[in-house]
N, C-alpha and C positions, 0 to 999 in steps of 0.2 A: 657652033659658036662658043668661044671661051667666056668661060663662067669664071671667077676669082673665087668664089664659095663651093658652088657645086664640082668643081675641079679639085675639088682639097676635103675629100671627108672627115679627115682630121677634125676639121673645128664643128660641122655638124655636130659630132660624138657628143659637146661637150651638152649641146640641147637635152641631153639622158644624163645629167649629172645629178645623184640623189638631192642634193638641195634644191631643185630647179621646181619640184613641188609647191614645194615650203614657197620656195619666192615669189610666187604667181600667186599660190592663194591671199599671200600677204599682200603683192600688191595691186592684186586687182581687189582685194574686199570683198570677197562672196559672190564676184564678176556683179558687183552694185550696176557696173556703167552698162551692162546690157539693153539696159531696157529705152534708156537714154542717147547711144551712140550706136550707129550702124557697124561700126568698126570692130566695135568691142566684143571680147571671147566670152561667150557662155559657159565656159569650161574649161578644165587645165590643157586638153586635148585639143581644142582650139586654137588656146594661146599659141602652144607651141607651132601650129599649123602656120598662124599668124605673122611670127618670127622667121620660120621658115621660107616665107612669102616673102618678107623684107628683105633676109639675107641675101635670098636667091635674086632681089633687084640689083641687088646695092652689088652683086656681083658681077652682073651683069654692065652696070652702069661705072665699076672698075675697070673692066677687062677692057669694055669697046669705048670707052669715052677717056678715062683718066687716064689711063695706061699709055694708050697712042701720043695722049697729048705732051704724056713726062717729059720726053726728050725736045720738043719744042718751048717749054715752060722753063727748063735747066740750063736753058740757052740764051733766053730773053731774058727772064728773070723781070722783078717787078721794079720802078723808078719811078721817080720822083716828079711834079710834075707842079708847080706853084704854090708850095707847100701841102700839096696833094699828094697820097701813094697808090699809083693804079700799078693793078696787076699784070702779070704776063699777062697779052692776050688770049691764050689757049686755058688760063685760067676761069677765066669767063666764063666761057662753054661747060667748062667743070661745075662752075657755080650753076649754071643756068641746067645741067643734068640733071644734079641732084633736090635740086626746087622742083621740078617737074618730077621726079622720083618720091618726092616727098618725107626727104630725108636732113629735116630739118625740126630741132623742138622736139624729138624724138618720144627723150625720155621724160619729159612734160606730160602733166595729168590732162586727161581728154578735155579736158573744161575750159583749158587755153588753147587749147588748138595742138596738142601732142598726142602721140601714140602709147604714153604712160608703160615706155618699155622698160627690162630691168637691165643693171648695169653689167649685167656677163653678156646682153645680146649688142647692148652697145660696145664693148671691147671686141666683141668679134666685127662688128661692122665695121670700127677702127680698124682692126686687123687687115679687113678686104683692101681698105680704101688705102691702107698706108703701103700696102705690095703694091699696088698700082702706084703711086705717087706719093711720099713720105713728107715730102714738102706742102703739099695739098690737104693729106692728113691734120696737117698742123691746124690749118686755116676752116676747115669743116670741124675739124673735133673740139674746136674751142666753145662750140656753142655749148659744150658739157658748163661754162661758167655759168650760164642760166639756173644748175642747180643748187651754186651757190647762193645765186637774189632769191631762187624760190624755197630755201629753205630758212635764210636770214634777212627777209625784206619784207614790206610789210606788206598785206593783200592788194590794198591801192596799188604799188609799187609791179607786184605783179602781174595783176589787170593791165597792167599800162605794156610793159615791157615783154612778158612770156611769148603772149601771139606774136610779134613782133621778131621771133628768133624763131617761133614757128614756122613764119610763112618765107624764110629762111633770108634776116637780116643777120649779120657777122658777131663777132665780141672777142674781147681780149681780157686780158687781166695786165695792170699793169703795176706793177710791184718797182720793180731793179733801179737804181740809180745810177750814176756813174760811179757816188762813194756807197752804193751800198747795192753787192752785190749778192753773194749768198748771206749777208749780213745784213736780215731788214729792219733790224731795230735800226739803222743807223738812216733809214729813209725819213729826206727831210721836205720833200714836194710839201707844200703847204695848204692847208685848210681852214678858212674860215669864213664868220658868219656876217652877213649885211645885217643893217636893222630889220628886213621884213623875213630873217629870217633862210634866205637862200646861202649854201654854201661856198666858198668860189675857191676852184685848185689856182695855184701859182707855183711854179720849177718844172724842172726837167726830170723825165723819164727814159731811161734807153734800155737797149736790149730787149724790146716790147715786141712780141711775138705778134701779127694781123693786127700791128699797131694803129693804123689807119681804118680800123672797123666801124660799127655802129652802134654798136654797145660796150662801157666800157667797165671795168669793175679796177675803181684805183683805190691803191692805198697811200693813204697822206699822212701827215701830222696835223692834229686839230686839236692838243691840248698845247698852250704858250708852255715855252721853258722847259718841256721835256726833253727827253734825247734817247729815249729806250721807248721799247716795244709796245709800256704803257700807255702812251701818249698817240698812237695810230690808229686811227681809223678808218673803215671801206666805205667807198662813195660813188656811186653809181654817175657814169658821164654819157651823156647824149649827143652824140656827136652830131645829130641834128642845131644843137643850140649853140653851136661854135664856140669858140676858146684855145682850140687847141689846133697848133701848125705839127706838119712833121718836118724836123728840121732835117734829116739825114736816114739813109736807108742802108743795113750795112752789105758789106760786100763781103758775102760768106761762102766759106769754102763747099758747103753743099746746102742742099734743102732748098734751092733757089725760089720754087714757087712760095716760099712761105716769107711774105715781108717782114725783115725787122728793124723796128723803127725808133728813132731818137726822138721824143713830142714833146715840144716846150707847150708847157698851160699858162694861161693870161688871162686873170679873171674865169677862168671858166666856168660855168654853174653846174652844178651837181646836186646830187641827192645823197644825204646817209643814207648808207643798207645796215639795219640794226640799229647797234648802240653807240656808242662815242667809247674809246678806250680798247674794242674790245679785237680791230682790226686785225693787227698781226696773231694775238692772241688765242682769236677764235675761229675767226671767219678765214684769214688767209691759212691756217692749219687745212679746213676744210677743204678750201680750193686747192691747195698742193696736193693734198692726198688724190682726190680727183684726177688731178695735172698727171700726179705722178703711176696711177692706174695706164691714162690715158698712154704714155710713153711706152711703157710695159708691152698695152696693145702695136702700137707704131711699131715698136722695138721686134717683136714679134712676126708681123707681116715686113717687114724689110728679110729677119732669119727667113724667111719663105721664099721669098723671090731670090736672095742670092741662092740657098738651095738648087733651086728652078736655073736659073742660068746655069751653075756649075755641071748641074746634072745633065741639060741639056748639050752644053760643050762638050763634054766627058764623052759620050754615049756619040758626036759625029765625030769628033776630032781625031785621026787617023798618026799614028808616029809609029816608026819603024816594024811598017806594016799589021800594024793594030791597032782598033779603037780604046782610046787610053781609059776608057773605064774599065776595062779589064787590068790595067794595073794595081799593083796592091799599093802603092803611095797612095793613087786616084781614088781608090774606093775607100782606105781607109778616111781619105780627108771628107768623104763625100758621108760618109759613114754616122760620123763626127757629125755634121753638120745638122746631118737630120737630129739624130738623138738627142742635141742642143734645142731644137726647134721644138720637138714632140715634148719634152720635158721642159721647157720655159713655159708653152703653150699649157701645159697640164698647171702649173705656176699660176699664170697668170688667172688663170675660170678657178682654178680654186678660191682666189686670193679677189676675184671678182664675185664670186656665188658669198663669201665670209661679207664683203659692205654689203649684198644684196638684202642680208637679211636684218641686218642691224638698223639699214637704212628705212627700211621698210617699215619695221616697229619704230624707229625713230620719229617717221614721219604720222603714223596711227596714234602715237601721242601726243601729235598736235591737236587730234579731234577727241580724243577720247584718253580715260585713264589706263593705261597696262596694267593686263594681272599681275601676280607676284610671278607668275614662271612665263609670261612675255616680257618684263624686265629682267628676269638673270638670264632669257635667252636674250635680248640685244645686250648686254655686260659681255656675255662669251662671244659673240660675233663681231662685237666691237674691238675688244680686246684680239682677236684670232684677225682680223682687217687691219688692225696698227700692228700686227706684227711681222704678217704677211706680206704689207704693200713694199716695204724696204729691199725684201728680198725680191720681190717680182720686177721692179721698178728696175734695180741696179744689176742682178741677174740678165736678164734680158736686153737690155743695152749693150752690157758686156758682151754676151752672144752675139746680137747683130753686128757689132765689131768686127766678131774675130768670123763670124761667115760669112761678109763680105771679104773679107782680109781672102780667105780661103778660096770663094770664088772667082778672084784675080788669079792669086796663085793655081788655081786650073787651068785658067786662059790662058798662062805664062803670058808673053809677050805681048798677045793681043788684049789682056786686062789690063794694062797699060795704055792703050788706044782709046781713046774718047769718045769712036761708034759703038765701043761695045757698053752695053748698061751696067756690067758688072763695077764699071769707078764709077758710077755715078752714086750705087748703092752704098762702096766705098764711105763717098765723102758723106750721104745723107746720113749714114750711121754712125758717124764720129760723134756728133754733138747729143745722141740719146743718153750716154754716159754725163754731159755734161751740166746741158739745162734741168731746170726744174729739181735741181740736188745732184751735186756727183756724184760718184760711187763711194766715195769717201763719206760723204753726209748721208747716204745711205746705209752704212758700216755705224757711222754715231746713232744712228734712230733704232738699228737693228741691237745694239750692242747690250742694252741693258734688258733684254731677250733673253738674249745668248745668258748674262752671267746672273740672273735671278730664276733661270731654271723653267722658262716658257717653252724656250722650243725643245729643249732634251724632254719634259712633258710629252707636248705634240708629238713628239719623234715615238719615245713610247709608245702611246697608242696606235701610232699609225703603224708600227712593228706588228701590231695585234692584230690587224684586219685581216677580214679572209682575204686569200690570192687563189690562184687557180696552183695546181701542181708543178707545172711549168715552170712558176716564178717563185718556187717555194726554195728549190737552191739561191738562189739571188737574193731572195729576203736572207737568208745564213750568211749571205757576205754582207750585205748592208751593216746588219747586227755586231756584227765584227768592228766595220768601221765608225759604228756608234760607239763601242766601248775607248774607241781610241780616242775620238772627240771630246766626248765627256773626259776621261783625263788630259785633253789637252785644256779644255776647261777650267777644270779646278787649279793646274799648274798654275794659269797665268791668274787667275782668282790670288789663287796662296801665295803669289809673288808682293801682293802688295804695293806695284811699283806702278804709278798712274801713267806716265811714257812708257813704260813698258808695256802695258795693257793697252793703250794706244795704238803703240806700234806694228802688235801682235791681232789688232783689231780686227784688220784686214781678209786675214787666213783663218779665224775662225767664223767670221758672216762666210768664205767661201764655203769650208766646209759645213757648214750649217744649209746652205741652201743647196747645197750636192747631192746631201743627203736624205731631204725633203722633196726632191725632186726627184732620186734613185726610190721612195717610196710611194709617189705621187704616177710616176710610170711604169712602175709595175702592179698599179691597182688597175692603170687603165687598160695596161697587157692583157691582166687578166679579163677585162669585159670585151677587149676586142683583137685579139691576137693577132689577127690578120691586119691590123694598122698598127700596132707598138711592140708585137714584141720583140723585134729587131731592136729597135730603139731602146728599149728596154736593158737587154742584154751588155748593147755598144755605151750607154750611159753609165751604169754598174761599174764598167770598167772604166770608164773615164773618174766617174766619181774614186773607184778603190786609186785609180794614179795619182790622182789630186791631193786625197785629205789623208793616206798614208802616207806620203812625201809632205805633207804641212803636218802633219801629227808628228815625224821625228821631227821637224825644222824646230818647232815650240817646243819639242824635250828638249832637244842640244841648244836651248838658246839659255840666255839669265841675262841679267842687268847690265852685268860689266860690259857684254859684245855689244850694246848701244854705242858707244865711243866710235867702234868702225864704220858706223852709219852715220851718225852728224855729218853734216853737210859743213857745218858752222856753227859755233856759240855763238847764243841769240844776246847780245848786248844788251838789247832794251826793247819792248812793245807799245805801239800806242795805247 
């Protein structure tokens, strides 16, 4: 029977990742909840046993329940229903798996009703679930906004609501407005207070991802007269207590099981989470980051499964009396494909093991005070998680693009056909790039990285690790295309020209994340040859095509050649 986890050793591996120590002792607390919870690990050996056990469900409960139902759910799609949003029906069954799976409230502390897992096993659980169904991914991985109420709301608040997402009720975040899309300071839904004190939303929200859920995490404006970011605050909605219709459901090009919904609020009563002012500021930072983790994973298990199709076409598909994986077009593109996967994946548990640890001491400062060297290690892991999520986030989306792109282009003619899943993959991976931050606003977050000298830092040292002998030529050409970097770097530094550095933004996050990922897979080569060091090898080369072709582009480029690029003089801006 197909396993989605145990079929794919790959993301096992990442359960032996030297931080994965560290994160368990951290978040279990000297395994406190033993004595307390039948559930819980007595030991790091345990633990991992324990994750082991989940994955191996959640793989399970991919392959023979989600999986089958995708193409019946991308067909139906979810509608509308008296100002109601019910799902495909084949969604149901999904919901109804994973409740009896118990794969709900996950990474919630045992004391609400979770399994208090850390966020590299929930990215892999994402991973599983979003290869079987990317749309359904959306609609299960939101319950991650629980970690936002439970780490800015207040104990009452999470006694009330955590079990509750435990025992596997939904949630959204509802941020976007019609004028205020990647620009939330301009959100203007409204907040304010009765005399006894209770909150109540009024406007419109759209582009609301399992808009129709049961917990809701919005941001409004609650100070009169502002108009900026200061002025917004997060507010917890119960869709139990009504207020809120869904006026419209959109009609999107993929992702179909995942509702997305326009919800006008009328009165509706809510709850602050926190403080008043500090909405966009503080709390929806943390939710995006999360968001933008989560995608990463999605992003991730779609690059698998087009893999999976392509490979599997390739290897029956028969032309001029040959199985076309034997072509050198076929294998190179096939090639590609994995090496993009092995190294986004190596990406991503990096860039997920970096919040694991940060969060963890984040969270142990709620009860207690940090030594001086458990606060400079969450300063470095915190700092190494904001620098990291950009690339993994934007990285990885881009990939699932271009391997579903790929695995069409295997099928020729028949990735073109609507039976086959390779366009469905297509369309579901278009918008990883898009929600939750483009790739462009991943390029702005990643950027002042890149030019104050973080990641050529990181890159150093990761230069420095041991590798096995194998990968010891390949680390000599990486190093190569570090020096190149770095003076592409300083170029566009010494240029002085803020459009120009803009412009040129772009090509150095690429090469910036190439290159951290050509060292990031040939660490893991070296522990497991027998699963990366192909990938390894075929990545190296991609990366030297890449950022030695963007390293002359940014030499031969300078100020004046912006002219040939304007589209248009901008006359005037709101």
């Amino acid at each position: 029977m197909a396993n989605y986890y145990s079929d794919h050793p790959e993301i096992g591996f990442y359960l032996g990742h030297p931080l994965m120590k560290r994160i368990v002792d951290l978040k279990e607390r000297d395994y406190a909840d033993k004595d307390n919870f039948a559930d819980a690990p007595v030991c790091f050996e345990d633990a991992i046993e324990n994750y082991k056990r989940l994955l191996d469900i959640t793989g399970d409960v991919a392959a023979n329940v989600i999986e089958p139902n995708s193409e019946s759910v991308d067909l139906e799609g979810p509608h509308l229903e008296n100002g109601r949003m019910k799902y495909a029906s084949k969604t149901y069954e999904n919901l109804d798996a994973t409740r009896k799976a118990g794969l709900w409230g996950i990474s919630m502390p045992r004391r609400y009703g979770g399994l208090n897992i850390p966020n590299c096993v929930f990215s892999m659980l994402s991973e599983v679930v979003a290869a079987a169904d990317a749309g359904f991914q959306n609609v299960w991985s939101l319950q991650s906004c629980i970690d936002t109420l439970y780490e800015f709301g207040s104990e009452e608040q999470r006694q009330k609501y955590i079990p509750r997402i435990c025992a596997g009720e939904t949630m959204s975040m509802d941020l976007t407005e019609p004028d205020a899309g990647s620009d939330l300071q301009r959100v203007m839904l409204k907040a304010t207070q009765d005399a006894d004190g209770t909150w109540r939303l009024n406007g419109v929200k759209r582009f609301i991802t399992n808009g129709d859920s049961d917990i809701h995490l919005v941001l409004a404006r609650s100070e009169e007269g502002t108009k900026d970011g200061r002025g917004l605050s997060m507010f917890i909605y119960d869709k139990r207590n009504g207020g809120v219709d869904v006026r419209h459901i959109e009609n999107k090009l993929g992702i179909h099981g995942s509702p997305t919904c326009e919800l006008v609020f009328k009165n509706a009563p809510a709850e602050l989470c926190g403080s008043t002012r500090l909405g966009l500021i503080k709390y929806v930072m943390a939710l995006m980051n999360g968001a933008r983790l989560g995608i990463a994973a999605q992003s991730v298990g779609v690059e698998q499964e087009a893999y999976n199709e392509g490979l599997a076409y390739a290897k029956e598909r028969a032309q001029f009396g040959k199985k076309i994986i034997g072509f050198p077009a076929v294998y190179d593109m096939l090639s590609r494909m994995k090496a993009k996967l092995d190294a986004g994946r190596s990406l991503l548990y990096q860039t997920a093991c970096y919040v694991d640890v940060y969060k963890a001491l984040e969270d142990i400062s709620r009860d207690r005070t940090l030594t001086p060297d458990e606060r400079k290690e969450m300063k470095k892991y915190s700092r190494l998680a904001d620098a990291f999520t950009p690339l993994a986030k934007g990285m990885n989306s881009e990939y699932a693009n271009q391997n579903a792109y790929d695995a069409i282009s295997i099928h020729g003619g028949s990735g073109f056909i609507m039976e086959y899943k390779s366009q469905r993959l297509y369309r579901d991976a278009r918008i990883f790039s898009i929600y939750e931050g483009t790739t462009q606003l991943q390029v702005v977050a990643a950027i002042r990285y890149i030019t104050n000298g973080t990641y050529i830092n990181i890159i150093r040292e990761m230069l420095d690790e041991e590798l096995c002998d194998c990968m010891k030529p390949l680390r000599d050409r990486v190093a190569k295309l570090v020096d190149l970097y770095e003076k592409s770097v300083e170029k566009v530094k010494a240029a002085g020209n803020q459009e120009l550095h803009d412009f040129l933004g772009r090509r150095l996050y690429d090469m910036t994340a190439e290159i951290v990922m050509s060292l990031l897979i040939m660490k893991d080569a070296s522990k497991a040859p027998e699963l990366f060091k192909k990938s390894a090898n075929v990545y190296v080369r991609l990366a030297e095509e890449d950022v030695i072709g963007k390293a002359a582009y940014i030499d031969n480029f300078n100020a004046d050649d912006l002219d040939s690029f304007r589209a248009a003089e901008v006359e005037g801006e709101e």
